[in-house]
C-alpha positions as CSV (number, residue, x, y, z in Angstrom):
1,X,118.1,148.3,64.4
2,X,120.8,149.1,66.6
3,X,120.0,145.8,68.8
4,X,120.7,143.6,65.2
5,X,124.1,142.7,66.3
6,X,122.7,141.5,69.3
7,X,120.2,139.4,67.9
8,X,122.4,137.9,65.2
9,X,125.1,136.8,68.0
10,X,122.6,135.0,70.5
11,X,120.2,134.4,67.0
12,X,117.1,135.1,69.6
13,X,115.6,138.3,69.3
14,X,116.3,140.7,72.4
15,X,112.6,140.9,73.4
16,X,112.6,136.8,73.9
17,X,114.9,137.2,76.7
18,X,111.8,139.4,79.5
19,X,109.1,136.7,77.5
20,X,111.3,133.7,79.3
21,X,112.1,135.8,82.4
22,X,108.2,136.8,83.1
23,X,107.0,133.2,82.4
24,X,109.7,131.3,84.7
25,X,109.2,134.0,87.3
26,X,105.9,133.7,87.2
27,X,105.3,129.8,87.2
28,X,107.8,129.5,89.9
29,X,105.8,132.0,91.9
30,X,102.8,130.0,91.7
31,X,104.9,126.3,92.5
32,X,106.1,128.4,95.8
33,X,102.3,129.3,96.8
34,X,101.5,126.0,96.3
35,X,104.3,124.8,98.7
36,X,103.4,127.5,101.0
37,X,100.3,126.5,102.9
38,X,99.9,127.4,107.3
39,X,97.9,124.1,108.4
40,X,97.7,122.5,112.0
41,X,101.2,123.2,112.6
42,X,100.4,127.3,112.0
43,X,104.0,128.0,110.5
44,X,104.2,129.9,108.7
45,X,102.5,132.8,110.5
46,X,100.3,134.5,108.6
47,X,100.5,137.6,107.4
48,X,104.6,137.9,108.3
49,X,105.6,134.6,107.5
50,X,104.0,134.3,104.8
51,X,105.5,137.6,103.4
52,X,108.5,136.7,103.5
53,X,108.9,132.9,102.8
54,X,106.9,134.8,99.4
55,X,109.9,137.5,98.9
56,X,112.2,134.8,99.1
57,X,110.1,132.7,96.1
58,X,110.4,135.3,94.1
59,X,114.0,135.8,94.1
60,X,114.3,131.9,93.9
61,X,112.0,132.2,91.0
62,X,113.5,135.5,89.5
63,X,117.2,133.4,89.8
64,X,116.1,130.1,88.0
65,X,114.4,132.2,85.3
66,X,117.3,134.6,84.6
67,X,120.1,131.5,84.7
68,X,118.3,130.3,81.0
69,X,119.0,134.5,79.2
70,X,122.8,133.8,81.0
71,X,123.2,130.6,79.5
72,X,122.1,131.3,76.2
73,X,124.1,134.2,75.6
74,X,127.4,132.0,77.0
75,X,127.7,134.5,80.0
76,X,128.9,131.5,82.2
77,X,130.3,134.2,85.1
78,X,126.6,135.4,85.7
79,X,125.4,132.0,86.7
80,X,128.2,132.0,89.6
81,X,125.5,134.5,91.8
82,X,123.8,130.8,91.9
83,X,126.5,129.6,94.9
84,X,125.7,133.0,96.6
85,X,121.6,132.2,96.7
86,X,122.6,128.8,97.8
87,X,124.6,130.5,101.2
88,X,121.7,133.0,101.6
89,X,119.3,130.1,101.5
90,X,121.1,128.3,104.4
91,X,121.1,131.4,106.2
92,X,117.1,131.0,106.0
93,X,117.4,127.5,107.2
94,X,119.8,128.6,109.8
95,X,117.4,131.6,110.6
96,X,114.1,129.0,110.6
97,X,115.7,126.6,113.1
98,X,116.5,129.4,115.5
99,X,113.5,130.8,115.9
100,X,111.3,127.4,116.1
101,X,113.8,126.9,118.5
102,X,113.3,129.7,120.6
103,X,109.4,129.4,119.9
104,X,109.6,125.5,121.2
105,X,110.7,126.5,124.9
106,X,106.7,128.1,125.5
107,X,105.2,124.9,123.8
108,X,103.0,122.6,126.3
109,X,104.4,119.7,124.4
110,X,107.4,121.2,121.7
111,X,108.1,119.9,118.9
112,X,111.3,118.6,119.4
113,X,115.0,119.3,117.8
114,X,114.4,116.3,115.3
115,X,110.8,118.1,114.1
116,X,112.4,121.8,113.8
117,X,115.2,120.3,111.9
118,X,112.9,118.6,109.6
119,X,111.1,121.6,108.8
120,X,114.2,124.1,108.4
121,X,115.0,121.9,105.7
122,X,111.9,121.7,104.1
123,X,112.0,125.6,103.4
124,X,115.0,125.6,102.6
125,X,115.1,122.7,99.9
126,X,111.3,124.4,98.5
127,X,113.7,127.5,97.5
128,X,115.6,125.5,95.3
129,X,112.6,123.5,94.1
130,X,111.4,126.8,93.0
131,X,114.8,127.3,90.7
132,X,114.3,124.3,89.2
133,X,110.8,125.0,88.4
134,X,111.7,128.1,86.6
135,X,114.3,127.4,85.2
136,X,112.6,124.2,83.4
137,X,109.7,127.3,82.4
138,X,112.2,129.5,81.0
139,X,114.0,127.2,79.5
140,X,111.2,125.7,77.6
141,X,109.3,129.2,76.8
142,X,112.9,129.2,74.6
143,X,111.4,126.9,72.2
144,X,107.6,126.5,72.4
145,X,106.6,129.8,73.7
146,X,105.0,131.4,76.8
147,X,102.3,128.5,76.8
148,X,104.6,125.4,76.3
149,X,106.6,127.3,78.8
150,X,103.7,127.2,81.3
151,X,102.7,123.9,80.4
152,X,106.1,122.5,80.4
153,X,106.9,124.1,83.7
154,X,103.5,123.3,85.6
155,X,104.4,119.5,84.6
156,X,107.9,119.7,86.2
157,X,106.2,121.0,89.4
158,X,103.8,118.1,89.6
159,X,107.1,115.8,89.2
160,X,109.0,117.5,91.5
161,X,106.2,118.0,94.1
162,X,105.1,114.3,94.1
163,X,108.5,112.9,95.1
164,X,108.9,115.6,97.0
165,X,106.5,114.6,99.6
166,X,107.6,112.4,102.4
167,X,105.8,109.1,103.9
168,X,103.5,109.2,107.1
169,X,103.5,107.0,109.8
170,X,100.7,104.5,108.2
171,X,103.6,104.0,105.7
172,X,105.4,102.1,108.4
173,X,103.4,101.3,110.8
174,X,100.0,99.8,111.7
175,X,98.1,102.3,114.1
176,X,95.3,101.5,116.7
177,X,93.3,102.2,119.8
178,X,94.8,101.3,123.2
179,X,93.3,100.5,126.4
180,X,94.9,102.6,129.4
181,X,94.6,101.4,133.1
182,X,96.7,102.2,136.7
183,X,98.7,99.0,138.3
184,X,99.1,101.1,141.3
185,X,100.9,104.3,140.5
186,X,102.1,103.0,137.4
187,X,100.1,103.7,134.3
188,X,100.0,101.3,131.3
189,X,98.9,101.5,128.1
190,X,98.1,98.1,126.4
191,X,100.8,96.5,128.5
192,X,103.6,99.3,128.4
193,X,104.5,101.1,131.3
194,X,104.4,105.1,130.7
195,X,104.7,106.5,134.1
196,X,104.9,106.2,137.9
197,X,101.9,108.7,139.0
198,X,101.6,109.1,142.2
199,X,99.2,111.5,143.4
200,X,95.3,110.2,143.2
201,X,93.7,113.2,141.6
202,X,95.8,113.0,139.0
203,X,95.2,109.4,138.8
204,X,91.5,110.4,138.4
205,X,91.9,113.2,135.9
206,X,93.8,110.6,133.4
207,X,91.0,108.1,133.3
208,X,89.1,110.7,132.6
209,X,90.2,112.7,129.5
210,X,93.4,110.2,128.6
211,X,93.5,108.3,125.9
212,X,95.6,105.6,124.8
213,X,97.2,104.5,121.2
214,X,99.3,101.7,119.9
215,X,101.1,101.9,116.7
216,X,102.7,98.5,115.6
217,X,105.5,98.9,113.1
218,X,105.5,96.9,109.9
219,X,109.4,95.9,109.9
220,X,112.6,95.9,111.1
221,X,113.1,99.3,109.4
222,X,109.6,100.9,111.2
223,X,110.6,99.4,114.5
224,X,114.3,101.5,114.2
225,X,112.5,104.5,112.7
226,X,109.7,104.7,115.3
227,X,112.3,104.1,118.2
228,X,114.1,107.6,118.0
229,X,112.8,109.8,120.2
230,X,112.2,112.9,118.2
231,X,110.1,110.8,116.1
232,X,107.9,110.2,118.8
233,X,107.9,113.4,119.7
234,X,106.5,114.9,116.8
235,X,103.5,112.4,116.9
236,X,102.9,113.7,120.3
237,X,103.1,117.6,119.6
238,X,100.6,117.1,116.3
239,X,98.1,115.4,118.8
240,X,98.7,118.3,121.3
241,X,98.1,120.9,118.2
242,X,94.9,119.4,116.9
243,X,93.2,118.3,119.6
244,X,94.7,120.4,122.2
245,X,96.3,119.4,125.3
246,X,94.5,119.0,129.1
247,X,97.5,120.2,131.3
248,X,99.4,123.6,132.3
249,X,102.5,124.5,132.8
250,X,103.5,123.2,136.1
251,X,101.6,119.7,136.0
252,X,104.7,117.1,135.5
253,X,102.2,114.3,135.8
254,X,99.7,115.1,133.0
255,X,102.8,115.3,130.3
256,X,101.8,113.3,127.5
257,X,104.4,110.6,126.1
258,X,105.3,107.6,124.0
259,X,107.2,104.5,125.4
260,X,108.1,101.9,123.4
261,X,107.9,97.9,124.4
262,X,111.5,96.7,123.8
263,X,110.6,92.8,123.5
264,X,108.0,93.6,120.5
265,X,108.6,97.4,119.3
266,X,105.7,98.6,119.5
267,X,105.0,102.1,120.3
268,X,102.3,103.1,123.1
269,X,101.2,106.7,122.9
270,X,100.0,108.5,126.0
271,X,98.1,111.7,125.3
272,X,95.8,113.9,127.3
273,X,93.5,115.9,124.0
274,X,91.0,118.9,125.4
275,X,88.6,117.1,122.4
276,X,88.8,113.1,123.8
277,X,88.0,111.6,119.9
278,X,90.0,108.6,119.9
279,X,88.7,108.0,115.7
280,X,90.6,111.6,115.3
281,X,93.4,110.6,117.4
282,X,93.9,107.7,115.5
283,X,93.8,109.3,112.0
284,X,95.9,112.4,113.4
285,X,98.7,109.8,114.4
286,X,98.6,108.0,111.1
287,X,99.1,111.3,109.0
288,X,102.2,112.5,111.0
289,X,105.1,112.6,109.2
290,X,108.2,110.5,109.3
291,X,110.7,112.8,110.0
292,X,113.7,112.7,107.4
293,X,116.4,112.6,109.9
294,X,114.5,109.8,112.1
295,X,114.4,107.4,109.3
296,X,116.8,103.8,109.7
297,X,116.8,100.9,107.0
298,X,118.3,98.2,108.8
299,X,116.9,95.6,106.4
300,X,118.7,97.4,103.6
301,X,122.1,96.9,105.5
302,X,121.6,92.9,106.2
303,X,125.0,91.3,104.7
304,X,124.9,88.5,103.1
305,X,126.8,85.4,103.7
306,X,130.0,85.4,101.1
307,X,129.5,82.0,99.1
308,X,132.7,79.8,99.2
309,X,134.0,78.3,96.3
310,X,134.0,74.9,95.8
């Protein structure tokens, strides 16, 4: 009885408010799990990584889910902690590039600037997918309940998830096997020069485990896209972490790379795998991802001629 007041200002009874809570943090919980998967790339780590990109989902969650009580009781001050989660979550990104960073400099073939970029900002924007996934929970447990809460929440996860997800390379381009062969030193793949290799061993040792891979862009705008380097670069380092790599540190003539044809665009990827499948190498290059920051629409920019009056 002595909580009445309280109930007849916000016209919600008190124990409504942990009922939305628990059910945005929890469905925002699970939409972060399902965001939070190690594959090929192994990051996160397991068990540490994954630890904490968790603790940060649930105070993402816990932060979406408590901004719906703060509203509803017209406590507009307590939604201001919102900018402060926003700086702590740059910090992560900021905290995620560094260390990739500092990780990359013992890779056989890194990842490149452009591919750590691209996945600092990936964690970083899931934290505030999470928000909006709770929130959209809590807010709807408001008026249908725990279960619409769930329901409706689950639904704005699928939504948010689905557009969410960025294109591959088979998106943009057309990908397929390429024949490699030596002109003398130089090495070619289809008719792109790679590299100048010069001693005969290694010569030998590329015929034997290199394979070659030509990926034909679709437009103007896969040509551009396919044409920055850390683009290429990521293609490279997901073939070097699936199928491994057959060189050592120290071995400047066994680097794998990607040289594009400048009369045609096309692409010609170099690779030395430890596992020489060129139908795996094929499918491994046509589900890399277009990096965010690597993507040019020149056909979106083409001005048109003015029309003169008459």
């Amino acid at each position: 009885m002595k909580w009445a007041w309280l109930s007849q200002i916000t016209s919600i009874p008190l124990g409504h408010y942990p009922q939305m809570i628990i059910t945005g943090v929890l469905v925002g919980m699970v939409g972060r799990l399902m965001m939070l998967r190690t594959d090929y790339r192994q990051y996160p780590t397991f068990p540490h990584g994954r630890i904490i990109h968790i603790a940060l989902g649930v105070i993402a969650s816990a932060l979406g889910a408590i901004a719906v009580p703060s509203l509803l009781k017209q406590d507009f001050t307590a939604i201001t902690f919102l900018t402060v989660a926003a700086q702590q979550f740059r910090d992560v990104r900021n905290m995620e590039r560094q260390m990739l960073s500092n990780v990359d400099q013992t890779e056989l073939v890194p990842r490149g600037l452009a591919y750590i970029e691209g996945i600092a900002m990936a964690f970083e924007g899931r934290n505030y997918l999470v928000i909006a996934i709770a929130f959209c929970s809590s807010f709807a447990c408001n008026w249908t309940g725990p279960v619409g809460g769930v329901l409706i929440g689950g639904l704005i996860m699928f939504l948010l998830m689905r557009f969410a997800s960025g294109i591959t390379i088979d998106h943009i381009a057309d990908v397929a096997a390429a024949s490699i062969r030596f002109e003398g030193p130089l090495l070619y793949v289809d008719d792109v020069v790679i590299m100048n290799i010069g001693l005969k061993k290694s010569r030998e040792l590329i015929l034997e485990h290199g394979i070659g891979i030509l990926i034909r862009p679709q437009n103007a705008d896969g040509s551009t896209t396919l044409s920055q380097l850390g683009q290429r670069q990521s293609i490279q380092h997901d073939l070097a972490t699936i199928l491994g790599v057959y060189r050592d540190s120290g071995n400047p003539s066994l680097v794998p790379l990607a040289k594009r044809d400048l009369h045609t665009g096309n692409v010609a990827v170099f690779a030395l795998p430890m596992e020489k499948n060129m139908d795996k190498a094929i499918e491994i290059v046509r589900r890399s991802p277009v990096l965010e920051n690597a993507v040019r629409k020149p056909l979106s920019g083409v001005i048109k001629p003015k029309r003169h009056r008459a």
